[in-house]
Steps between C-alpha positions, in 0.01 A plus 500: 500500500592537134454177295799259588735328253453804270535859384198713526427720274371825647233633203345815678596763779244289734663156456835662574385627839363234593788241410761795635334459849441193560871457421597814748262288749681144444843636570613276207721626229293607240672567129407744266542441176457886314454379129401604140323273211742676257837480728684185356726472798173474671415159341813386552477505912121414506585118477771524759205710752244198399774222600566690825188499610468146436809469780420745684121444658557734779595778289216724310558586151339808348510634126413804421442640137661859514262632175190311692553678848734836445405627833635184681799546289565906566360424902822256473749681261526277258679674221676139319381113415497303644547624874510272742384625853542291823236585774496406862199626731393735234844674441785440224803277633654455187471617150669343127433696199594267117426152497793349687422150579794420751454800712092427519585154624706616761277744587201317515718269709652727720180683587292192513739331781486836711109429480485169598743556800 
């Protein structure tokens, strides 16, 4: 599994499939974070991702540089940053586009729980 306690940062269209299936293959909520070096909102929520995945050790944390890997970005319509995708088994469960804090912790929450269960 992806490095725990963490965000990994997904740097080519290889590392991406490979940390996208051994996510599908956990079952375990795996987020998404859909970023850009220039988007300031961006910076703001990439603290808030690297303190949740401190908490959350059973949750996978992915970041993925839309200019570095376009096709991951079109394959997932990503069209605004950051976009925040929520996968279970492969497939998207949830979805928050901006940097809204609140509504990523509950989120994270939410979906982790259901995982766990």
């Amino acid at each position: 599994m992806a490095e725990q306690n963490q965000v990994v940062g997904c740097h080519t269209q290889e590392s991406w499939l490979d940390h996208f299936q051994k996510g599908k293959d956990s079952k375990k909520l795996v987020v998404v974070d859909f970023t850009a070096s220039w988007c300031g909102p961006c910076r703001f929520i990439a603290p808030i991702l690297t303190d949740l995945a401190k908490k959350w050790t059973d949750v996978t944390f992915l970041k993925v540089d839309v200019d570095e890997l376009k096709e991951v970005a079109e394959e997932w319509k990503i069209d605004a940053m950051p976009t925040l995708l929520f996968l279970k088994e492969g497939k998207v469960v949830d979805k928050i586009v901006g940097a809204r804090k609140e509504e990523l912790l509950a989120k994270v929450e939410k979906h982790a729980v259901v995982a766990a269960a």
